[in-house]
C-alpha positions in Angstrom: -10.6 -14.4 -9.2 -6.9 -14.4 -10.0 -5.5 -17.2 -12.3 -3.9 -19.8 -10.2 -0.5 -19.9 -10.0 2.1 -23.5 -10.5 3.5 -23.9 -7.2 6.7 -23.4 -9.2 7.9 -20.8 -11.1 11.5 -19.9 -12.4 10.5 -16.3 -13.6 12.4 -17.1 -16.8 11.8 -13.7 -18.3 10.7 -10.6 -17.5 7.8 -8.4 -19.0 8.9 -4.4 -18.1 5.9 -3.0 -20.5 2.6 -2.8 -19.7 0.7 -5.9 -20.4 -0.9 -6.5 -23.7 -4.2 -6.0 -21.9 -3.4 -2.4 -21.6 -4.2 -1.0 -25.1 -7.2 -3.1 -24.7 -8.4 -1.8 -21.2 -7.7 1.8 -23.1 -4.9 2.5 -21.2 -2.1 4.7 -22.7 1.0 5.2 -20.6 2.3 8.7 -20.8 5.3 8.5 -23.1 9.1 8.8 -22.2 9.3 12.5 -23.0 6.3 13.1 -20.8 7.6 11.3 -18.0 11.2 13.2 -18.2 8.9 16.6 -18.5 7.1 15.3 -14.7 10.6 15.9 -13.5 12.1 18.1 -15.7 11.3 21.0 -14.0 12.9 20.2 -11.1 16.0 22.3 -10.8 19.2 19.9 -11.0 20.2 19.4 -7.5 17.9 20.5 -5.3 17.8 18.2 -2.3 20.5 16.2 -4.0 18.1 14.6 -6.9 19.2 15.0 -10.5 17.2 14.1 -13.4 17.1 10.2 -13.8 17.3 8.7 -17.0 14.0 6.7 -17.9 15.5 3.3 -17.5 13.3 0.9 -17.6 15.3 -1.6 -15.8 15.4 0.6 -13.1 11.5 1.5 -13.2 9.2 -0.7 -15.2 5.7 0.4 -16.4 2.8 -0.3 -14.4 1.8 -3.9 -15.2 -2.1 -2.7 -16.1 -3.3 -6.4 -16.0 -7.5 -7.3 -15.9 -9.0 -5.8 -12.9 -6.2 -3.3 -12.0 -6.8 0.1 -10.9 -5.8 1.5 -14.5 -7.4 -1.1 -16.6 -11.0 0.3 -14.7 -9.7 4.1 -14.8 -7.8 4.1 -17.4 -8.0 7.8 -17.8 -6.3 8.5 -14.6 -4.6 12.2 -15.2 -1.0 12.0 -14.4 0.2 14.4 -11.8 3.4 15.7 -12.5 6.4 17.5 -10.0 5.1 21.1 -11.2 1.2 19.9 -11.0 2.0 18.9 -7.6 3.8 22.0 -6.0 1.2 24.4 -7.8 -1.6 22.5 -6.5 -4.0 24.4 -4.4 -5.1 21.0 -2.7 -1.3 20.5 -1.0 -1.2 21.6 2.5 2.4 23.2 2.7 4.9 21.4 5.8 5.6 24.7 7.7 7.8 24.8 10.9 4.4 24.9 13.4 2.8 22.0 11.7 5.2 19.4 10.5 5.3 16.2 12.8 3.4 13.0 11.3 1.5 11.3 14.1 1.1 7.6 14.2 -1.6 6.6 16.3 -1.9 3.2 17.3 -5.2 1.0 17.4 -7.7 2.1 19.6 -8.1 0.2 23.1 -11.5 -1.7 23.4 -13.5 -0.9 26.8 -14.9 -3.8 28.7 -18.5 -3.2 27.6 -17.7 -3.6 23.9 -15.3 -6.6 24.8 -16.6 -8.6 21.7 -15.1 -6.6 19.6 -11.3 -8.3 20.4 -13.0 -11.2 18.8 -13.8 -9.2 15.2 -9.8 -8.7 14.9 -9.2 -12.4 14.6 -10.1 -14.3 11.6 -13.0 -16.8 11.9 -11.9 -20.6 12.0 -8.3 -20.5 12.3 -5.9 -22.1 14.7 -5.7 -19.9 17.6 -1.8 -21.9 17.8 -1.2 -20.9 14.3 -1.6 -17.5 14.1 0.8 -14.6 12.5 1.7 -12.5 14.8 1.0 -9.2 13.9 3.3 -6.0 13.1 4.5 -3.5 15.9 2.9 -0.2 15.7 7.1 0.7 16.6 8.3 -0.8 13.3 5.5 0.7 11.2 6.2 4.2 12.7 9.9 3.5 11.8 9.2 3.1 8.8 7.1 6.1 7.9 10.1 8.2 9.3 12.5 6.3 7.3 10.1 6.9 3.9 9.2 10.3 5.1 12.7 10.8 6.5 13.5 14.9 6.9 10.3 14.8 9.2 9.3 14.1 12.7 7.9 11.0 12.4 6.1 10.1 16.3 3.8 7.6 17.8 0.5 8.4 19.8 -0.6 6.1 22.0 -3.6 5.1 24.1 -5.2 8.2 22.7 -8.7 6.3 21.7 -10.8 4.0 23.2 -13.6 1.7 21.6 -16.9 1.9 23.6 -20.5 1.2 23.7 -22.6 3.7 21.8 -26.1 3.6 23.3 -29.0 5.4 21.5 -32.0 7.5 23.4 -34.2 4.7 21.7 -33.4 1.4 22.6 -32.2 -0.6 19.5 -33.6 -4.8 19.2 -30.3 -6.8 20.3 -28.1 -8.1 18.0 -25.1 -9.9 17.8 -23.5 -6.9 15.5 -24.5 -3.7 17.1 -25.5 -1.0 14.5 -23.1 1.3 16.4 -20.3 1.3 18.8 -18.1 4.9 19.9 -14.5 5.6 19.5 -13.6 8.1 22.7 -11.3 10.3 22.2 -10.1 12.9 24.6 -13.0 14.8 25.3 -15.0 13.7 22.5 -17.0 10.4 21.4 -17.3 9.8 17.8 -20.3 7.1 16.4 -18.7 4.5 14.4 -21.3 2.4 12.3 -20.2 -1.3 12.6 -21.7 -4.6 10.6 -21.5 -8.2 10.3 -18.5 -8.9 7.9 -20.2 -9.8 4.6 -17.8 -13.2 3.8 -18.0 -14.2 7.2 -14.1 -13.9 7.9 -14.4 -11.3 10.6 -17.0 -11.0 13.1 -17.7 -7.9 12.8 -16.8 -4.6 10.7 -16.5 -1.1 11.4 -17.0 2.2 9.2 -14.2 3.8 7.3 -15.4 7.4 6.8 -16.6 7.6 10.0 -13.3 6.0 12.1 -11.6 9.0 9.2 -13.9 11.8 11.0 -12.1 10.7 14.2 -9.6 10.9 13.2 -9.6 14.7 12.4 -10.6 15.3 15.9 -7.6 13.6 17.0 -4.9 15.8 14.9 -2.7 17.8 17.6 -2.0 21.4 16.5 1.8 20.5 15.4 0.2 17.7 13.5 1.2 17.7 9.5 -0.7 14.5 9.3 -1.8 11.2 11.3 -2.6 8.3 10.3 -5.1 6.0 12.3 -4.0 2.0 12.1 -6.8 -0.3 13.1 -7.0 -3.8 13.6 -10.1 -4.1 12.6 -11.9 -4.7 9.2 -13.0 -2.1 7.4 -16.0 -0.6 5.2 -16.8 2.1 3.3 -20.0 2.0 1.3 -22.8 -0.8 1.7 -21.6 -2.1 -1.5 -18.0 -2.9 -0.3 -16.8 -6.2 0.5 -14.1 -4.8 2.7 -11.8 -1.9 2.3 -7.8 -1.7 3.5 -7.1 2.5 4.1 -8.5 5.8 2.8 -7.1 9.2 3.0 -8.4 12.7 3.5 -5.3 14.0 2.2 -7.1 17.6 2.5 -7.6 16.8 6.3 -4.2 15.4 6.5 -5.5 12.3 8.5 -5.4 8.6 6.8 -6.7 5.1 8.3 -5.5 1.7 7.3 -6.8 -1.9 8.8 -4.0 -4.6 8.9 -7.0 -7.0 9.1 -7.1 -8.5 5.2 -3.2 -7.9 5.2 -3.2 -11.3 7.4 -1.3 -14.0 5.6 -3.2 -16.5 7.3 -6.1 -15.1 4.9 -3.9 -15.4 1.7 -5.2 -18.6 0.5 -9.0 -17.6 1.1 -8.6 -14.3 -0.5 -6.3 -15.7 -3.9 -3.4 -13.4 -2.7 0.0 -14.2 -4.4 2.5 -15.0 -2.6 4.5 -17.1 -6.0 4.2 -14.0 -8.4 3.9 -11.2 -5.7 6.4 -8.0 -6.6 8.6 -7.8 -7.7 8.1 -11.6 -9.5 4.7 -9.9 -10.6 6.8 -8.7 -13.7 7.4 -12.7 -14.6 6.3 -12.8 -18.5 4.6 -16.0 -18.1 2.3 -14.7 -15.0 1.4 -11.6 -16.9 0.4 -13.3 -20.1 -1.3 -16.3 -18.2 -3.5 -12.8 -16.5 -4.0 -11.6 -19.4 -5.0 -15.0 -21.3 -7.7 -15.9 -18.1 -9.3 -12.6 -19.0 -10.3 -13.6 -22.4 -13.5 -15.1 -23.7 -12.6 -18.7 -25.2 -14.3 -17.5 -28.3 -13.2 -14.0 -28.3 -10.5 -13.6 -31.3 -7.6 -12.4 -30.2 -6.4 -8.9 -30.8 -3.3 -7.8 -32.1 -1.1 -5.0 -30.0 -0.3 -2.5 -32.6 2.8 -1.9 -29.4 3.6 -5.3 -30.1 4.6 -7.7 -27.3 5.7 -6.3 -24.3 9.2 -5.6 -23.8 11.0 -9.0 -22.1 14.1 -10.0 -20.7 15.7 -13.0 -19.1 17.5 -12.6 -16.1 21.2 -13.3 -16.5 23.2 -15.0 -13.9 24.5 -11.7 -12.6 21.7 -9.8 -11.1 23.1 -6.4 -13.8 19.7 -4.3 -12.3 17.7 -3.3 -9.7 14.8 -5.4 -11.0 16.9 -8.1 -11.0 18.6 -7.5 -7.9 14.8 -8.0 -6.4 13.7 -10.5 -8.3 16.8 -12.8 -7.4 16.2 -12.2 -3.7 12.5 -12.9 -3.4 13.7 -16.2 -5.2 15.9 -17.1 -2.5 12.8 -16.9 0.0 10.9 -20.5 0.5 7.7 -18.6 -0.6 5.7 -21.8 -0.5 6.9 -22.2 3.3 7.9 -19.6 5.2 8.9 -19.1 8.7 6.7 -17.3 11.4 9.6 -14.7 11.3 9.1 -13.8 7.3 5.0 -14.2 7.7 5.4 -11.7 10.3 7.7 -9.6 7.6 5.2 -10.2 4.7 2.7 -8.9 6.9 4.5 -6.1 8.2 5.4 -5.2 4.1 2.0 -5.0 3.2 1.1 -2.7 6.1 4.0 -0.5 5.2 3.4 0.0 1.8 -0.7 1.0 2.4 0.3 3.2 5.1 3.5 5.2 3.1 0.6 5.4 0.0 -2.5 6.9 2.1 0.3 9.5 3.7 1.2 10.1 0.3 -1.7 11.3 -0.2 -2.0 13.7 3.0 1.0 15.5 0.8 -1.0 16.2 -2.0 0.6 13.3 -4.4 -2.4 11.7 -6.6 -2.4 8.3 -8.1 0.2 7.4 -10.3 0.2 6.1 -13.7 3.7 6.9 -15.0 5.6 4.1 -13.6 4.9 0.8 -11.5 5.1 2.8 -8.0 4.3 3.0 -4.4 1.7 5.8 -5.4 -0.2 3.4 -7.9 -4.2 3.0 -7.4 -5.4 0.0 -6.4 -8.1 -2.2 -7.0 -7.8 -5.3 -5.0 -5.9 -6.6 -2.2 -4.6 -9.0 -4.8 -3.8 -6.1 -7.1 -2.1 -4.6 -3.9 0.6 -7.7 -3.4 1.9 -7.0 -7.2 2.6 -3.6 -6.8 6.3 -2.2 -5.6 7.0 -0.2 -2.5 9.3 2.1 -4.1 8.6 5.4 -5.2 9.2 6.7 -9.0 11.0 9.6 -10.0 7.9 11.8 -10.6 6.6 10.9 -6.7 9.9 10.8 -5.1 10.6 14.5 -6.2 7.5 15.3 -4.5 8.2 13.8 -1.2 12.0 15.3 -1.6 10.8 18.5 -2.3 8.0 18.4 1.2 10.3 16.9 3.5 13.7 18.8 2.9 15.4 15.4 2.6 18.1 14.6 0.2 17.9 11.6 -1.7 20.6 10.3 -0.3 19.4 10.8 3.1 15.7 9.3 2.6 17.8 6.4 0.9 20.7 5.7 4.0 17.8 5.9 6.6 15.3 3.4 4.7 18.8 1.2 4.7 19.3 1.9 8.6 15.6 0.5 8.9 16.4 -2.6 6.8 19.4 -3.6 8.9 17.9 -2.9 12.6 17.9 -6.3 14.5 14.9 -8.3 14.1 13.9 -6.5 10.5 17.6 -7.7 8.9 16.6 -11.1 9.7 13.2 -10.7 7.4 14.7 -8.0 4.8 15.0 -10.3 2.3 11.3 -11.2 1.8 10.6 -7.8 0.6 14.0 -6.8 -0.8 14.7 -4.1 -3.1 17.5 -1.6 -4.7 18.7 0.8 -1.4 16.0 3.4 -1.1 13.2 1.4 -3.4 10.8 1.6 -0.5 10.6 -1.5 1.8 13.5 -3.6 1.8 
């Protein structure tokens, strides 16, 4: 469980290292010279990126705090721009086969009607509920982070229905099974009761992903499957949010634990979610919980990590961010920004498992879009922008120019009813969600 948070916080400084618990979790950061060589080999220009310098201002480490994605794998290999495009994984985007499909959550057929009742959270107010994201804004989105590609919605193309076995199962209030129709096909989807109780019911990953294939149209680059249902991969798991089969080029994300109705059950931040997940005092109160009382404490041969106080003048993009998530009443916010929070998070997961339908592998050069994750706690501290090393990547697949992806992730920021919310989630033009 994450350290509780004071319900106020002035962000005072700002750690832009990786977290003392880094070193200890074995982590090692590649160095400044190995993240200029990820993009280094990128020919000056093409697509309109140049070289960035590695300001950390601009892109702060990955925070690497206990629990974290890299503080478990702290080995992850770093793929860089030149890894990527020689990669014999990455399906090339060629003129036949380069629209991403978005395919909205499946219907639910009158025989398996219960199953409207598994995609709302047990014990809540019926009154008091977050409305949930448009499958229009999420697409939007995706062409705005993907822009250069044909970005499209499918709709109505599945159907949840009963999946009846030759031998008759014993009743229960969870079925073992229910099918996802497709057109012309039915696919078993292994279902269970919800192991904390929050949802009724739960329903496979790996099988709603072999689905999925089946539902890829030949023009199809790659789709991704939204679900409003919880999710599960392994008996083992608690719940899961999205998996890609970026080798299949088909990806499936559940809004269901991105709920912020859920946040306080679940320990999600909301006071030192990103970017004020890069507030000194949150990342050494982290770092402090994870300690033993009696452990001595070990010194950093990095030394502390590096810090700086925001000025009055936001003079960078972290900055920039952190002083307009401080203008948001986090503690209280509208139904409009709960809407945007949850919108955000959706976003974010979906842009990452895509990212992974391009080839791109988990990134441990910078605090990214493309980061592993953990938890859904780990999840809300992470940014939505892409780094150098990843955004070459994406450049390079969709034919976009940086200044192009970067004007039409604006365009999406400013639309009626998302300019209204943009703050909540706001960032340097082209930094991801806004």
């Amino acid at each position: 469980m994450p350290p509780v948070s004071p319900p106020i916080c002035t962000h005072a400084a700002l750690c832009l290292e990786s977290s003392p618990y880094a070193e200890e979790a074995g982590f090692q950061r590649p160095t400044q010279a190995q993240r200029l060589a990820a993009t280094s080999k990128v020919t000056p220009g093409i697509n309109g990126t140049e070289l960035r310098v590695d300001d950390i201002q601009e892109f702060p480490a990955p925070l690497v705090l206990p629990g974290d994605d890299l503080a478990e794998d702290s080995d992850c290999p770093a793929q860089s721009f030149q890894a990527w495009l020689k990669g014999k994984h990455r399906n090339a985007v060629i003129r036949r086969r380069r629209t991403v499909y978005v395919v909205t959550a499946p219907q639910i057929d009158t025989d398996v009607e219960f199953m409207k009742s598994w995609t709302r959270p047990r014990g809540g107010s019926q009154t008091a509920q977050t409305q949930s994201p448009a499958p229009d804004d999420i697409r939007d989105y995706m062409s705005a982070f993907y822009h250069g590609l044909p970005v499209e919605t499918l709709s109505a193309m599945s159907i949840f229905v009963e999946w009846t076995e030759k031998k008759k199962a014993p009743a229960k209030s969870v079925p073992q099974y229910v099918g996802l129709q497709t057109s012309g096909d039915c696919t078993r989807i292994r279902a269970r009761p919800s192991p904390d109780g929050i949802y009724g019911g739960q329903l496979n990953l790996g099988d709603l992903l072999d689905a999925a294939i089946r539902m890829l149209p030949s023009d199809a680059y790659a789709l991704i499957l939204l679900v409003d249902h919880d999710l599960y991969e392994d008996e083992e798991d608690g719940f899961v949010c999205g998996r890609a089969y970026g080798g299949s080029r088909v990806a499936v994300v559940s809004s269901a634990r991105y709920n912020p109705d859920l946040d306080e059950y679940q320990d999600i931040e909301r006071i030192h979610a990103w970017p004020a997940s890069h507030c000194q005092d949150y990342v050494s109160m982290c770092c402090e919980e994870s300690r033993p009382k009696a452990k001595a404490r070990k010194t950093s041969k990095a030394g502390k990590p590096q810090a700086k106080k925001p000025g009055a003048l936001t003079s960078s993009p972290i900055e920039a961010a952190l002083a307009a998530y401080k203008s948001v009443p986090i503690t209280k916010l509208s139904p409009s920004l709960l809407r945007a929070l949850w919108l955000g998070r959706i976003c974010r997961t979906a842009s990452h498992e895509l990212g992974h339908c391009f080839g791109i592998a988990h990134c441990p050069y910078y605090a990214c879009s493309m980061q592993g994750t953990a938890s859904i706690c780990e999840d809300a501290r992470q940014p939505p922008y892409l780094c150098p090393v990843d955004l070459a990547k994406v450049l390079c697949a969709t034919s976009a120019t940086e200044s192009e992806r970067y004007h039409a992730l604006l365009s999406f920021c400013e639309r009626p009813g998302i300019s209204q919310r943009r703050s909540l989630r706001h960032s340097r033009p082209g930094s991801g969600l806004a």
